[in-house]
Each structure stands twice: as structure tokens, then as C-alpha cells.
C-alpha positions in Angstrom: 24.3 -3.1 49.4 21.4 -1.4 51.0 19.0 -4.8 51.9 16.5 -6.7 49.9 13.7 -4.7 48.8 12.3 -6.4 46.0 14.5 -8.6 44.2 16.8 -5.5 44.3 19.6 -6.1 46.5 20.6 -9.1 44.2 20.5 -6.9 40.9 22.4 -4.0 42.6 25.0 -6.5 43.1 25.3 -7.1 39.4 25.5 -4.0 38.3 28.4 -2.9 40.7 29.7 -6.9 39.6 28.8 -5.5 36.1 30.9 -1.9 36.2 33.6 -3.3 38.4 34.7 -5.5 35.7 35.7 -2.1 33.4 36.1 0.2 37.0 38.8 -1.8 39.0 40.8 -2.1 35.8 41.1 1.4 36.2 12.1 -11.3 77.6 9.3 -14.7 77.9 7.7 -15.5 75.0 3.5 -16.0 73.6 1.5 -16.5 70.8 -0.6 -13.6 69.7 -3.8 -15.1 68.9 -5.6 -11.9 68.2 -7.5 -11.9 64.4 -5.2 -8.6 63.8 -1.4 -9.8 63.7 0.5 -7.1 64.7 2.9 -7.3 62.3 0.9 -7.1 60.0 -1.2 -4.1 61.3 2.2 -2.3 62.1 3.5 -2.6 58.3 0.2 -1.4 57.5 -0.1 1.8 59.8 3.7 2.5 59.0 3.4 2.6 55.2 0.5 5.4 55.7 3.8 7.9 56.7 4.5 10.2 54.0 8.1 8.8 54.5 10.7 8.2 57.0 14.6 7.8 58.1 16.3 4.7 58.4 19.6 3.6 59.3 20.9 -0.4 58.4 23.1 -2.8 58.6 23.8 -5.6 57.1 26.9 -8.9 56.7 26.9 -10.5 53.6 28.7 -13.9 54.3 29.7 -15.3 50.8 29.7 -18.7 50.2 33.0 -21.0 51.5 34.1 -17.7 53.6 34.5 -17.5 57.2 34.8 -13.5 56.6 31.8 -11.5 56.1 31.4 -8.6 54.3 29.9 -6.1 56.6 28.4 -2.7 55.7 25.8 0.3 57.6 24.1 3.4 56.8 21.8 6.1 57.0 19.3 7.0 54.5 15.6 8.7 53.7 12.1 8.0 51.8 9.9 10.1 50.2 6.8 8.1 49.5 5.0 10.9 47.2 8.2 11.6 44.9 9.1 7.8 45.0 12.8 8.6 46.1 15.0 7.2 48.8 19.3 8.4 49.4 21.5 6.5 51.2 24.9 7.0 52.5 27.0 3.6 53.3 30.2 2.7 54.1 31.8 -0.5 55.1 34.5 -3.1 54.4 35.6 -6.3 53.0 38.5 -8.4 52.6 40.4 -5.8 54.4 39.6 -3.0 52.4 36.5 0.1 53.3 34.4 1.3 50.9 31.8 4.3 50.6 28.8 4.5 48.3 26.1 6.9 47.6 23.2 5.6 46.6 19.9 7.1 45.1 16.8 5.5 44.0 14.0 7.9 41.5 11.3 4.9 41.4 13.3 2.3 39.0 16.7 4.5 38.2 19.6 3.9 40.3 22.1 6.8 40.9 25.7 5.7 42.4 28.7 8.3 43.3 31.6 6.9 42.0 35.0 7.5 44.2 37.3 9.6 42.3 39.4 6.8 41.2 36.8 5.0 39.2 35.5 8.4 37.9 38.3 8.2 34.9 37.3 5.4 33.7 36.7 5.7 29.7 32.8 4.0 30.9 32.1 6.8 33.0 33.6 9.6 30.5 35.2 11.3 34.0 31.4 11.6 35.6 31.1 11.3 39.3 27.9 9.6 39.0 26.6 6.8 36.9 22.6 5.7 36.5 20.9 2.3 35.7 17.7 2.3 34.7 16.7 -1.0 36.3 13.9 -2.0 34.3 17.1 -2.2 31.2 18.6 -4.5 33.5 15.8 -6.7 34.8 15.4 -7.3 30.8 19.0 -8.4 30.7 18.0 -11.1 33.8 14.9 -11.8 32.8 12.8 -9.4 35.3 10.0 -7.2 34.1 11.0 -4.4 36.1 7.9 -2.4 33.5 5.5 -3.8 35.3 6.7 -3.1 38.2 6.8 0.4 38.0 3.7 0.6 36.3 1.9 -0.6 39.1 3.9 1.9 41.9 6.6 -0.2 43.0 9.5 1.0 43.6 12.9 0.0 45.3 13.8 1.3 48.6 13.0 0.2 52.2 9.3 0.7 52.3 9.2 -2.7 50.3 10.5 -4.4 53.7 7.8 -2.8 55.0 5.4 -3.7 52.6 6.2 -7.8 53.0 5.4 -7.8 56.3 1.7 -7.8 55.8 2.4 -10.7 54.7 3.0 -12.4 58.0 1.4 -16.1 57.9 0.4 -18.1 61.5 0.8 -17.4 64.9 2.7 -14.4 65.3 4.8 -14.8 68.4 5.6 -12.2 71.1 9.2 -12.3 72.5 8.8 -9.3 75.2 9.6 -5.4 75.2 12.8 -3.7 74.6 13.7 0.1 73.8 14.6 1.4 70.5 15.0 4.7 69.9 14.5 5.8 73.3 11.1 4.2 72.8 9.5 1.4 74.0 8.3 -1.4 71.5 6.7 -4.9 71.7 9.2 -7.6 70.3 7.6 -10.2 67.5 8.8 -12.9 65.6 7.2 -14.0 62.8 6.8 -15.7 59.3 6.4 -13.4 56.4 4.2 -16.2 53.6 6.1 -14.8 50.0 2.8 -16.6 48.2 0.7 -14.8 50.1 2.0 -11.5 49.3 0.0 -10.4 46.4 -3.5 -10.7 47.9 -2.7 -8.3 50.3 -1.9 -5.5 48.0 -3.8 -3.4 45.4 -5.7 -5.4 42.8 -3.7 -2.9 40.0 -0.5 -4.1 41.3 -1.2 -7.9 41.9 0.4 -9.2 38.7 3.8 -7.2 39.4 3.7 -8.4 43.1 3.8 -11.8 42.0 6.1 -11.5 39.3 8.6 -9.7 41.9 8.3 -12.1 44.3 8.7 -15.4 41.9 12.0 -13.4 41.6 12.9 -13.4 45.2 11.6 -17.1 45.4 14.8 -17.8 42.5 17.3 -15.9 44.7 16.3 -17.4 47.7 15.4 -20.5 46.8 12.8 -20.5 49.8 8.8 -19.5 49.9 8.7 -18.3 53.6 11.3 -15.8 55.8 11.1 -15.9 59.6 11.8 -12.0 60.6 11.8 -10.4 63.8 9.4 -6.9 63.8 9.6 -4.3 66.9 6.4 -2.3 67.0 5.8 0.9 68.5 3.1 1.9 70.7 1.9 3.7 67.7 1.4 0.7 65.6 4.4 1.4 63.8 7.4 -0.8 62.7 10.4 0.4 64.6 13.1 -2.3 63.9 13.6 -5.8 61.5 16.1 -8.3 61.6 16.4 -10.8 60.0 19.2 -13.4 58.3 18.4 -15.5 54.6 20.5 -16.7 51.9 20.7 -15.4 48.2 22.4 -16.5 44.9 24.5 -13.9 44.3 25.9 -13.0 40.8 29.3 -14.9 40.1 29.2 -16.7 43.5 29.4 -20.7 43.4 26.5 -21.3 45.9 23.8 -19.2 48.4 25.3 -16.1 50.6 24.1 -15.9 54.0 22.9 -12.1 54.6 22.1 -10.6 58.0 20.2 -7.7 57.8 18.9 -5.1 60.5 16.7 -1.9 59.9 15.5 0.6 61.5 12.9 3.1 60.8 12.4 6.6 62.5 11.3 10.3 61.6 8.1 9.4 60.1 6.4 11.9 58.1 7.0 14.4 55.1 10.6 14.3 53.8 13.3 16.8 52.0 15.0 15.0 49.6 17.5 16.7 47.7 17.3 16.4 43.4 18.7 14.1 41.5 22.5 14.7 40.0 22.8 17.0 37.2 22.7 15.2 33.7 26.0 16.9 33.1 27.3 14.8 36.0 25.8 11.5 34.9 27.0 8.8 32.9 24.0 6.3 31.7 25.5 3.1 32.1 22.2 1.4 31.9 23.0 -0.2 27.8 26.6 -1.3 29.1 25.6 -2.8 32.3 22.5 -4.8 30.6 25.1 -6.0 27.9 27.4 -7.7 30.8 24.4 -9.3 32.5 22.6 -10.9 29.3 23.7 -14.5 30.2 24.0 -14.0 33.8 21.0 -15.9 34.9 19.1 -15.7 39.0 19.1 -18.1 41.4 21.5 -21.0 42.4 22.6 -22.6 39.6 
């Protein structure tokens, strides 16, 4: 759940894959010619907040299914304390579900509903952490270097891609979003392009995170539609791709739709208690050692 920032979305879903296997035991259009693409100068301006709130969706349609698997939620970003919290709900194959979700820079904190929270794994916590640099080992992702060089995993990385936009940027019309009006683009975000556009420091783990997303996709380029603000800032993406999923026989289509508001400083509240974590970071690593990325 929770998008595609970094090649993140994909290794979340093996690490739920991972514990589930103990758990459920138990307007016109124009071309914007200007030398500033506006995507580009939005993602920039936006990524100066301090943070934001954001609220997604997203349908994850797995391969040979008619039926998608459809989840939303609400969430916040603290750029200075590298932290984002999400609540989402949703359903599939005629069941709902409800996760908490926290991300402290690489470590991923997930609530666990109370029937999973017996579970000899868990030793009856309500939460569980990965450390995801334990798990990019297991699949063959220095997740290290990533967070040596700032990265982290939440929905500023979205952000962050899109000064990456390549070629004509192309302007659909205007539309309200959030009771503000905003300037409709669609563009190309150029993945090999992506690393000379951030921090020399952090050029090596850019490209090392997106030859990662390049495996799960299987593509070099993603068309996404951007809605800025008047303000410069990013408002709204959407935008639809495939992924090799963990255990899945081919590519799932995923539509996915954000939206950003609030921008500024953040309250974000601490991390669980130790005394309410179980580190599931060795045990998960352990299941995904031969599970490799990509379509196989």
C-alpha cells in the first residue's frame, strides 16, 4: 500500500507477503514551450515546504484479474525529522482491511489488527518494524546508501521524480482542487534523467534507486499528470504503471492518485514504544532471500 515512492511500494508488498505467510495462519490542450517546465518548477518549489498532508488512492489490478484491489488514505510529512503516518483502509477479494503505517527514514512501523497480534512472530505486540535497508539486502537493494545520502520513503519522493519531467510538457486546462484553482499538465517523468537533477552527495543512491524501479517496472519513462497551484506548488498526481509484484505470475497494473495540501511545519506524533514493537526485520529478510525484483 501507500504508492511508489522509491522502489518502496513493491518491497512493502513483500514484507506484508513476507509476515502474512506466519500472520494469516493465525479543458483544450498546448504545449508549454517555456525553458522552465512547470512540473518541474512545481516539484521543485513544493519540496522547499517543511512538510505537508496528503490523502491517496490507489487500485492495484493483479495480473489475470478483472477485480482490483482498491485502497485510500490520509497521511502527513515531516521533512526535518524524515517521518511520514498514514492511515488506510480498503478491500479486496471481498474482504476490508485497515493499516497503520509509519515511516522514521528507512524503518517501517505497521499496527497489526488484533487478530494477527497473537501470533508467536509478533510475541502479542501491536506493532511490528522492518528496517528496510535488512530487507533491500535480502532483494538485492542497497537501501545504506540510500539513507546515507537523505532518502527516504514517503510521498515527497513522488515529488521529487517529477523534476524529472523530459520534453514538451503539455497543458490540458484548469480545474479546482481543493477549493483552489490549478493548471492541469501532462507530462513524461525521464527515470535516467533523475540523478542529475539531485544533489551531487546523493547521485549514486538516485541511480541505484531508480535501476530498481527500472526492474519493477520494466519501463525507463512514466507519463503522469501534475496539477499546479498558483503558488508553484504540486496540488494533485495521477497516474497508472505496471509492477512485478512479489509472488505474482506477471506485471500488476496500479492506478495511483495523490494529493498534497497543508504545506508547512508538521506535528507528527513519536514512534511506538519499544515495549510495543516486535523487530521483524531478521525474519522478514529470511523469507525474501530468494525472492528476486522484476518480472521473471
Amino acid at each position: 500500500m501507500g504508492g511508489r515512492w522509491l522502489p518502496t511500494s513493491a518491497v512493502v508488498a513483500c514484507v506484508v507477503a513476507a509476515i502474512g505467510v506466519t500472520l494469516s495462519g493465525c479543458a483544450g490542450s498546448s504545449a508549454v514551450s517555456s525553458a522552465v517546465d512547470p512540473v518541474a518548477q512545481a516539484a521543485q518549489v513544493s519540496e522547499l515546504a517543511a512538510g505537508f498532508k496528503a490523502s491517496l488512492s490507489e487500485e492495484i489490478t493483479p495480473p489475470g484479474s478483472s477485480e482490483a484491489i482498491k485502497a485510500s488514505g490520509t497521511g502527513v510529512f515531516d521533512k526535518k525529522s524524515q517521518r511520514s503516518i498514514f492511515s488506510i483502509q480498503g478491500s479486496a477479494e471481498g474482504h476490508s482491511f485497515h493499516a497503520e503505517e509509519q515511516y522514521s527514514n528507512v524503518t517501517l512501523y505497521m499496527r497489526l489488527p488484533s487478530s494477527s497480534q497473537k501470533s508467536s512472530v509478533t510475541h502479542g505486540k501491536p506493532w511490528v518494524k522492518v528496517d528496510l535497508r535488512g530487507v533491500g539486502t535480502a532483494l538485492g537493494i542497497s537501501f545504506s546508501a540510500l539513507s546515507s545520502s537523505g532518502a527516504s520513503f514517503d510521498p515527497s519522493q513522488l515529488l521529487s521524480y517529477l523534476k524529472a519531467t523530459s520534453g514538451q510538457t503539455t497543458r490540458i486546462g484548469t480545474e479546482q482542487i481543493q477549493g483552489l484553482l490549478t493548471t492541469h499538465y501532462r507530462g513524461t517523468i525521464d527515470y535516467e534523467q533523475y540523478a542529475s537533477k539531485v544533489a551531487p552527495a546523493q547521485r549514486a543512491a538516485a541511480r541505484q534507486g531508480i535501476a530498481a524501479l527500472e526492474r519493477l517496472s520494466g519501463t525507463h519513462s512514466q507519463l503522469v499528470d501534475v496539477w499546479v497551484d498558483g503558488q508553484h506548488r504540486v496540488r494533485r498526481e495521477e497516474l497508472t504503471f505496471h509492477e512485478c509484484l512479489a509472488g505474482a505470475s506477471g506485471p500488476s497494473q496500479i492506478h495511483l492518485k495523490i494529493e498534497y495540501f497543508d504545506f508547512g511545519v508538521q506535528a507528527i506524533s513519536a514512534v511506538p514504544a519499544s515495549s510495543e514493537v516486535a523487530d521483524l526485520t531478521s525474519y522478514v529478510a529470511e523469507k525474501l532471500k530468494h525472492v528476486k525484483l522484476g518480472c521473471q
